[in-house]
C-alpha positions as CSV (number, residue, x, y, z in Angstrom):
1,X,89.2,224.9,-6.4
2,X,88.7,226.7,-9.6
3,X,85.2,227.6,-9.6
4,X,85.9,229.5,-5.9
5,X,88.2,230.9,-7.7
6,X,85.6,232.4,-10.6
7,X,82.9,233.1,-8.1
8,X,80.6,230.5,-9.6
9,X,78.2,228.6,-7.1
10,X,77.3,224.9,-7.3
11,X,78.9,221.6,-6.8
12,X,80.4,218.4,-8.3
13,X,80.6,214.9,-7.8
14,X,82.2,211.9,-8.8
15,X,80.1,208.8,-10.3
16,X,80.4,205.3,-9.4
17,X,81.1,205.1,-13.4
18,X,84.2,207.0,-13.1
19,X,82.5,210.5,-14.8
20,X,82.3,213.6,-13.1
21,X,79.4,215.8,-13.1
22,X,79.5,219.4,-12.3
23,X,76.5,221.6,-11.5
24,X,77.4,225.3,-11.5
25,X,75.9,228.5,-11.4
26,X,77.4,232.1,-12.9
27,X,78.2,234.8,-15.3
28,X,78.6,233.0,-18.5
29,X,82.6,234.7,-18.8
30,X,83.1,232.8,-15.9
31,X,81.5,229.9,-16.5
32,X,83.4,229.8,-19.6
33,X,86.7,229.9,-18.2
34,X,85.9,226.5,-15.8
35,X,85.3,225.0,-18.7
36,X,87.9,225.5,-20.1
37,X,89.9,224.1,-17.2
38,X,87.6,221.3,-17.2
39,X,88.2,220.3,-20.3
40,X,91.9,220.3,-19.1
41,X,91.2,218.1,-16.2
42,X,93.7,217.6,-12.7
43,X,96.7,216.7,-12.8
44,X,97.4,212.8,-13.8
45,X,93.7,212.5,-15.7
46,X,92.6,211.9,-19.2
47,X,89.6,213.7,-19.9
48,X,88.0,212.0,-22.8
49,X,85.0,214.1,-22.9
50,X,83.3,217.3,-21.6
51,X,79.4,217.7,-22.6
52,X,77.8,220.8,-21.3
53,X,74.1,221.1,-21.1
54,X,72.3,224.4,-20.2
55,X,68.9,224.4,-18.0
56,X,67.2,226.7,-16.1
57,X,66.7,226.7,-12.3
58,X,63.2,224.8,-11.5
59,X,61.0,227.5,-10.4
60,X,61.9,228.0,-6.3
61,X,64.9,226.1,-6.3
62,X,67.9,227.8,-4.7
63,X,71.5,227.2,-4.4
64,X,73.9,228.1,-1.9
65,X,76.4,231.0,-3.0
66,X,79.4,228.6,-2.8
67,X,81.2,226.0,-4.8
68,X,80.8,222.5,-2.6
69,X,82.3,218.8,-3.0
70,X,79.1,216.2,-3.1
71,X,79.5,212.8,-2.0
72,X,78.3,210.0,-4.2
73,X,74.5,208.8,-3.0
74,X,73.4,212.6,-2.7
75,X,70.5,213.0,-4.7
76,X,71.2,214.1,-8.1
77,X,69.1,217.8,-9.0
């Protein structure tokens, strides 16, 4: 997975409307360069897309140091 790769933390999930959404947490170089693979998609897809929106962390929410796969009826953040 990419974003192991880059050292970014977070996760991502596939919709039941077919998106994907991507939470992820690093230095903005790095971030920088998923997106770019994003954009770019797997193998096989069509990316159509990619809308990036920047927030900050609520105040005393934490996030594990590692990259994970969510499952779809996870609560969104």
């Amino acid at each position: 997975m990419q974003a192991r790769t880059l050292g970014i933390a977070g996760w991502v999930r596939n919709l039941t409307t077919g998106e994907v959404e991507v939470w992820a947490v690093g230095a903005k170089d790095r971030l920088e360069s998923l997106f770019h693979e994003l954009r770019r998609g797997p193998p096989g897809s069509l990316v159509e897309k990619l809308e990036i929106h920047e927030r900050t962390m609520p105040e005393g929410f934490t996030i594990n140091r590692v990259f994970t796969v969510r499952v779809d009826g996870e609560k969104p953040i």
